[in-house]
N, C-alpha and C positions, 0 to 999 in steps of 0.2 A: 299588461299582457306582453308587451315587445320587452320589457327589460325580465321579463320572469328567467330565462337562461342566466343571467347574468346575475340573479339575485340567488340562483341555485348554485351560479359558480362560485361565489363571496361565502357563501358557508359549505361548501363542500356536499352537498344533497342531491341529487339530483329529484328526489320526492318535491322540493321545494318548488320545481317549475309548472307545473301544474294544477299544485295547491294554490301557487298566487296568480294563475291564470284564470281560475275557477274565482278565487275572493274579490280579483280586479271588476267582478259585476255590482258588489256593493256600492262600488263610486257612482254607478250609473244608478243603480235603485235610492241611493240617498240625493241623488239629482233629483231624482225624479218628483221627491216627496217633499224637498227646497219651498217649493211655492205654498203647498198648502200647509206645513208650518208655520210658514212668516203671516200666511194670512191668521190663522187662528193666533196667533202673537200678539199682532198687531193690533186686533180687537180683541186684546185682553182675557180669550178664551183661555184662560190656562189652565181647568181643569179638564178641560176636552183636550189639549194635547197633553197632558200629563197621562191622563187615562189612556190616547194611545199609543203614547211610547211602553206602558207597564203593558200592557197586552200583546204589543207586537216583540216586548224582551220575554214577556213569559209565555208565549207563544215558541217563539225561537227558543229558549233554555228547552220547553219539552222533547221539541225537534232534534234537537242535540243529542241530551239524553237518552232518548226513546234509538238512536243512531249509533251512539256507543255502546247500549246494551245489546245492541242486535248485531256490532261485532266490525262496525264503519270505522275503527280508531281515530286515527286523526281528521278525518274525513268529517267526525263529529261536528268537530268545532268551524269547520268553514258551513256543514249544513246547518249550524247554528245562527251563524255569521246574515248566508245568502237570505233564508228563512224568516230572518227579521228584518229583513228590508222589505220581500215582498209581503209580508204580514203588514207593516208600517204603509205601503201606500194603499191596501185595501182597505184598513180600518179609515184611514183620514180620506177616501173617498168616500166613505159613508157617514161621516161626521159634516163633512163641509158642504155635500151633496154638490159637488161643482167640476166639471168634466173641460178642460180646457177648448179653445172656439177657434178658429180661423184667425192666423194674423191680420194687422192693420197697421199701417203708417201714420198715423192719426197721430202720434203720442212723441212727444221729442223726446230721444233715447240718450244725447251725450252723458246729463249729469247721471245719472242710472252707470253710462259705464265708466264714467271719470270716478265717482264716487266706489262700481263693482273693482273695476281693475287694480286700484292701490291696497285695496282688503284683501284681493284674492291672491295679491305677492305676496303680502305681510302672511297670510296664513300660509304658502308655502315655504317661508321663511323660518316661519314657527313651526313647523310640521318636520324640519332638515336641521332645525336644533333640539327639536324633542326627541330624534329618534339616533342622531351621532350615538351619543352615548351605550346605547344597545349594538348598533353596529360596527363600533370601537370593541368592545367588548366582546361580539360575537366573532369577530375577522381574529384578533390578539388572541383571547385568552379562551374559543372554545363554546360549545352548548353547556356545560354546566355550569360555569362560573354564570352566563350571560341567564342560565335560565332562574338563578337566586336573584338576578338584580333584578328582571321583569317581576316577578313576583313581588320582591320588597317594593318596587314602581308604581303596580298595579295596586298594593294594601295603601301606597301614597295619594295615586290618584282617585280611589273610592270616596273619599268624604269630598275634596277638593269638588271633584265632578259633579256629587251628587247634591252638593251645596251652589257652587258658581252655575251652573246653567238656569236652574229654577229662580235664580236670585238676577242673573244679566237679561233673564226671561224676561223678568216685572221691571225691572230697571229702565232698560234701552226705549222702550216704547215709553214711557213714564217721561223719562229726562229728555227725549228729541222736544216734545211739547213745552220744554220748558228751559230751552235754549236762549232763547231771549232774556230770561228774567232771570239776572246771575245770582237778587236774593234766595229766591225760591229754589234755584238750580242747585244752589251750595247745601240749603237745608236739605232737600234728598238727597243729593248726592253724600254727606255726612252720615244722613240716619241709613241710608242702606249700606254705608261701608261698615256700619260701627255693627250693623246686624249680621250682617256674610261673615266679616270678619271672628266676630264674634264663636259664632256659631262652629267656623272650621277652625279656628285654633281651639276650641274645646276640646271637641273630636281628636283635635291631630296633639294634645299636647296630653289626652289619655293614652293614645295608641302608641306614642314615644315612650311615656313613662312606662310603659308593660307591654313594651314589643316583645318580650321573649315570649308571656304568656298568651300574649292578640297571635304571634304564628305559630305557635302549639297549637293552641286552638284553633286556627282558622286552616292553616296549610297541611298544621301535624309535625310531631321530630324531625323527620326527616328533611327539613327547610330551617331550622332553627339559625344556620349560619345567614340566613336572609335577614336578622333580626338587628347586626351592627350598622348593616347597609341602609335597612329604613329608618332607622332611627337619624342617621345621618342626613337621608334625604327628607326627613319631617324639618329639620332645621329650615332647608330652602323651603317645603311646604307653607311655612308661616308669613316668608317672605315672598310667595307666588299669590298667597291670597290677600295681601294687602297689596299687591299691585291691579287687579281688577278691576277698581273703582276706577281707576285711571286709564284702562280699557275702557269704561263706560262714557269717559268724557270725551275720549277719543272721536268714540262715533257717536254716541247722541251732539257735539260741535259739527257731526258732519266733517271732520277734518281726515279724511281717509291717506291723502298725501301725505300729510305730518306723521301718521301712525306707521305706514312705511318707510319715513327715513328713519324713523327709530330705529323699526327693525332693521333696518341695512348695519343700523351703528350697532346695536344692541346682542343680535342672533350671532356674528361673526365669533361676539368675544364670548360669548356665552360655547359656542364649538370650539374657541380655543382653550377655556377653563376646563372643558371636557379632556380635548384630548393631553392637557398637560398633567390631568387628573389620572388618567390613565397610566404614566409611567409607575404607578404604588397600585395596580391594580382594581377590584372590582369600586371597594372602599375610594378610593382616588377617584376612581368617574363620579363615585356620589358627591365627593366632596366639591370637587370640581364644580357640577351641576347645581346645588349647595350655593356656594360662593358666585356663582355668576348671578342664580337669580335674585341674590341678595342685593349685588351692588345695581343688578337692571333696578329696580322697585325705586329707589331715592333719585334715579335718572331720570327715571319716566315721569315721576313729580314734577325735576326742575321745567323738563321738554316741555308737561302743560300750562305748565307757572309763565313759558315765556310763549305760547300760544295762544291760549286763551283765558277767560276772566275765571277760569274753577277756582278753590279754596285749597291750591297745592298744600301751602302750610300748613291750615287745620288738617289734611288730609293724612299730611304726615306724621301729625301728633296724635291723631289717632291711630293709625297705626302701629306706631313707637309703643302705647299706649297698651294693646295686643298684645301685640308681641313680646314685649316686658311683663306684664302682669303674667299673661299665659308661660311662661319660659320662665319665672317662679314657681308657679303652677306643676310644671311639667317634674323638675328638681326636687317640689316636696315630695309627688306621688311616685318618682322614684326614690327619693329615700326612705319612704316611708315601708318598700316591698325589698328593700334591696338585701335584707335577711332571708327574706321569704323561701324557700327553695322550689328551685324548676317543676317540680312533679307536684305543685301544687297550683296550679294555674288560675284556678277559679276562687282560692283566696287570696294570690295576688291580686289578679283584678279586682275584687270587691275590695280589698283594703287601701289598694292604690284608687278606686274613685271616692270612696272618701275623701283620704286624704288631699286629692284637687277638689274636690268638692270643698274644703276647709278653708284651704288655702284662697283660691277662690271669696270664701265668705270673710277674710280676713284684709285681703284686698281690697274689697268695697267700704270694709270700716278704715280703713286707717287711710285712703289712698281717696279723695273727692272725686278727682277726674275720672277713676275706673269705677268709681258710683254715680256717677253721675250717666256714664256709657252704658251701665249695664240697666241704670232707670229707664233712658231712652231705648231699651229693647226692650223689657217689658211694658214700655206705652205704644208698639209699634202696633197694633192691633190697628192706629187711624192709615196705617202704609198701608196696608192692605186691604182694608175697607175700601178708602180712597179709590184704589186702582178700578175695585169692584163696580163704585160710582160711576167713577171717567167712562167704563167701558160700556155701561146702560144707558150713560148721557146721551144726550141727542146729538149733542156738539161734538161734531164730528172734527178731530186736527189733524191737518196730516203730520206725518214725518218726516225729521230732519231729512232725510233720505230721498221725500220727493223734492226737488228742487226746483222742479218746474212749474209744482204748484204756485197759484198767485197767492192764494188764501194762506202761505205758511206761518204767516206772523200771527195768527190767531191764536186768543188769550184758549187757555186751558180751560178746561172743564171746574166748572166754579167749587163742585165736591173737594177736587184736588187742592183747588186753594185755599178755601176755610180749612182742610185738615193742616195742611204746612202751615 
């Protein structure tokens, strides 16, 4: 709210001070709702917060809607915004039925903030390299150039999101439990990278190969220049989803410290690939963005290889593994449309998922190691069974995160361990 002037002066609007004085309430309604997420997390409820984040987004979309038709313009999209925050703490006070209670001293708070405050740097870190790029773009080159790159951004970050949250969901709570046991550690931590992974380069390696026809369809003609951009930034795409896993070992070690001196090394050069990306324009910032989070991902392996006992190097061969097979993948099913013409959109797409579809099945025979990853996803049914177990067990573990607990060293949940 105090930098809103200033964010009106950087792009020349003055509508914009207002607008981000009004959206600055989401930080505080996503505060607010902080606790009774992590509690339903933590016990494993994740069908009860799945269900009410989809209710409090389709909540808010009607809100929107029902606000653009009736004539709010841009007004829509922050009444959309505010809407699903308060929608999102009313439903999850009626899911958790728990009303917060009087403080108490009783509880020792250091590990809580030693462990809060190097997370909550690293994510303002990440938060000031995700967004250079948009506002290099917006200051240099203007509202349209800046508004094809959000767009191609936003078609980037759909699958990435809508895969990485539900999957660092089941994870983090899963792997703090099993911090001790580096066999067991490596085995999930392997099978849920080869499945996230999996899953988003599918996604991202169709959406590449038939970008023109995915923003036809999705955005419409008139966005079609969005199409060289995402395509560029689907490259870093592959290489941001095989760094996650090493997000998860981050903090299931508990190692909050370590994860922001990365980012100290890591975020700086990632804003400078940006802004060097930027002298070639929109294309430049993606490539830029592109190219940084390529070389972070092989970093961020060695940084856990020299902190704690994860399985950096499997880690990385599977990944290699992805992203090669997938980047095959992506090259047949554009060549296989690359006749195809524009005004046909919906028979590129069907012929371009064949053809990864094929490709794909070709991969598996001729190639062990990418049959062998893609067995391990379809045997993954005991991952999430498992998790279902742990969370009905009676045995109750903390997380890496409470520190203070004495009990931390307790073995997992026995379900969890007969399935790995």
């Amino acid at each position: 709210i105090v930098c809103s002037p200033l964010i009106a002066a950087l792009y020349g609007d003055d509508r914009l001070m207002q607008l981000t004085q009004v959206l600055g309430f989401t930080f505080l309604l996503n505060g607010l709702a902080t606790q009774y997420r992590a509690h339903l997390n933590r016990n494993f409820r994740f069908m009860a917060l799945a269900g009410t984040e989809i209710a409090a987004q389709i909540g808010g979309l009607v809100v929107g809607v029902v606000m653009a038709l009736t004539g709010y313009g841009y007004w829509a999209l922050a009444g959309q915004q505010i809407s699903q925050g308060m929608l999102m703490i009313v439903v999850l006070l009626a899911v958790t039925r728990w009303l917060p209670r009087w403080m108490h001293r009783r509880t020792e708070m250091a590990g809580f903030i030693k462990f809060g405050s190097s997370l909550a740097a690293t994510q303002l870190l990440g938060y000031a390299s995700r967004n250079t790029d948009s506002v290099v773009i917006g200051a240099t080159l203007g509202p349209g150039p800046l508004g094809l790159y959000n767009r191609a951004f936003q078609l980037l970050l759909l699958p990435l999101n809508q895969i990485n949250a539900p999957s660092t969901r089941v994870a983090l709570p899963v792997l703090s439990r099993l911090h001790d046991d580096a066999e067991r550690f490596a085995r999930f931590v392997i099978l849920g990278q080869t499945i996230m992974l999996h899953l988003v380069s599918f996604i991202l390696a169709f959406a590449c190969s038939q970008a023109v026809p995915v923003v036809t369809i999705a955005l419409g003609q008139k966005w079609l220049e969005a199409a060289p951009t995402f395509q560029i930034l689907s490259i870093g795409g592959f290489f941001q989803a095989a760094a996650y896993a090493t997000y998860w070992v981050f903090l299931a070690k508990g190692i909050t410290k370590q994860v922001l001196y990365f980012a100290l090394v890591t975020r700086p050069m990632l804003i400078g690939f940006v802004l060097l990306g930027s002298l070639w324009g929109v294309n430049g910032v993606a490539a830029g963005y592109s190219l940084g989070v390529g070389i972070i991902w092989p970093l961020g392996l060695w940084w856990i290889s020299r902190t704690t006992d994860a399985p950096a190097t499997r880690m990385f061969l599977t990944g290699a593994r992805a992203i090669a097979g997938y980047g095959f993948a992506t090259a047949s099913s554009f060549a296989a449309t690359f006749w195809v013409p524009p005004s046909m959109p919906l028979a590129s797409m069907g012929l371009g998922f064949a053809a990864l579809l094929a490709a794909i099945g070709v991969l598996a025979v001729l190639w062990p190691a990418f049959r062998r990853d893609v067995a391990a996803i379809v045997r993954s049914r005991a991952f999430v069974t498992a998790s279902k177990e742990t969370a009905s067990s009676k045995k109750s573990v903390p997380d890496r995160t409470d520190q203070t607990n004495p009990d931390s060293s307790r073995e997992p949940a026995n379900s969890l361990e007969d399935s790995l």
